[in-house]
C-alpha positions as CSV (number, residue, x, y, z in Angstrom):
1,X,16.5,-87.9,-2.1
2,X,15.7,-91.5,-2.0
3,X,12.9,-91.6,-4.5
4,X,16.0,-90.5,-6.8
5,X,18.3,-93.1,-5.5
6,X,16.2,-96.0,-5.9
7,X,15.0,-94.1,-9.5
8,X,18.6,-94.5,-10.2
9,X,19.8,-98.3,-8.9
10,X,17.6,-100.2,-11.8
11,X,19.7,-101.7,-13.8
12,X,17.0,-100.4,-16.9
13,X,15.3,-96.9,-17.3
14,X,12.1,-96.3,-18.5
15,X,11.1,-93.7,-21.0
16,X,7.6,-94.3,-21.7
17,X,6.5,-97.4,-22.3
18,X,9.7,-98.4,-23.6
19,X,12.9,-99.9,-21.3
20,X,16.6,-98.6,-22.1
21,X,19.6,-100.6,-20.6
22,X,21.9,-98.5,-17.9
23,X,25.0,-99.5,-20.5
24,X,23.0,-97.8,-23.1
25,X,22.7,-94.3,-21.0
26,X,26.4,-94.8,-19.3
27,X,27.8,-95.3,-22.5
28,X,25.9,-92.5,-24.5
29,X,27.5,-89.8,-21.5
30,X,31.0,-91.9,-22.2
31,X,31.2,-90.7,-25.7
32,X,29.5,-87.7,-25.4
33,X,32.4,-86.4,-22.6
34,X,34.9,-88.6,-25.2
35,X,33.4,-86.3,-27.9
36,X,34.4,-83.2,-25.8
37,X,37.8,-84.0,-24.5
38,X,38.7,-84.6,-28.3
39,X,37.5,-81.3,-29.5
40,X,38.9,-79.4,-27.1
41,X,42.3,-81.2,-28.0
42,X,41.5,-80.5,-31.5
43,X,40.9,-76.7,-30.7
44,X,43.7,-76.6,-28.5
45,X,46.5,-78.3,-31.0
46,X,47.1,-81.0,-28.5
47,X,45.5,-83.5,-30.7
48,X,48.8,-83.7,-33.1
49,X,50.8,-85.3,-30.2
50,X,48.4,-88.0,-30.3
51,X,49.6,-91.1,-32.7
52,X,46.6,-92.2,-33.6
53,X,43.5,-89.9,-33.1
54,X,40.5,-92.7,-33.3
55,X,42.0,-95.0,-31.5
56,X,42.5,-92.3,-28.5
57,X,39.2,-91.4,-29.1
58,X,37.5,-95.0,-28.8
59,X,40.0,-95.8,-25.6
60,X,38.7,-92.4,-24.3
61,X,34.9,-93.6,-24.7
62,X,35.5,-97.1,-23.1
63,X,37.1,-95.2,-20.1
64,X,35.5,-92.5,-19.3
65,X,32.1,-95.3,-19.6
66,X,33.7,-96.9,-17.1
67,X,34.0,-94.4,-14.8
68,X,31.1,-93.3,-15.2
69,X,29.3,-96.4,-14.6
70,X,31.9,-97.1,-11.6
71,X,30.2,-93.8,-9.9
72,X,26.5,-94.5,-11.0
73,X,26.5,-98.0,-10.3
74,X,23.1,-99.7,-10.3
């Protein structure tokens, strides 16, 4: 378990040879959940109540980043 915590608490991740930023990865699974919260408001009809639908979407992506990177801080 600590091998994955300290794999986790550097502020870059390595794939390869190659070293991606932790903003990079938090905000990748901040608009992918963004992505899905949207959808399922579009399947659901709930996106019509929403005044403007990009705008929702791009506040949904900064904030779901941000708790995401709140919880995996590194």
């Amino acid at each position: 378990m600590e091998l994955l915590a300290l794999d986790i608490n550097r502020p870059e991740m390595t794939l390869g040879e190659v070293l991606i930023p932790w903003v990079v990865v938090v905000g990748t699974f901040g608009f992918l959940a963004a992505w899905l919260v949207v959808a399922i408001m579009e399947r659901t009809g709930l996106s019509r109540y929403v005044w403007h639908l990009p705008l929702f979407f791009l506040a949904l992506v900064v904030l779901l980043s941000s708790l995401i990177g709140m919880v995996f801080q590194p």
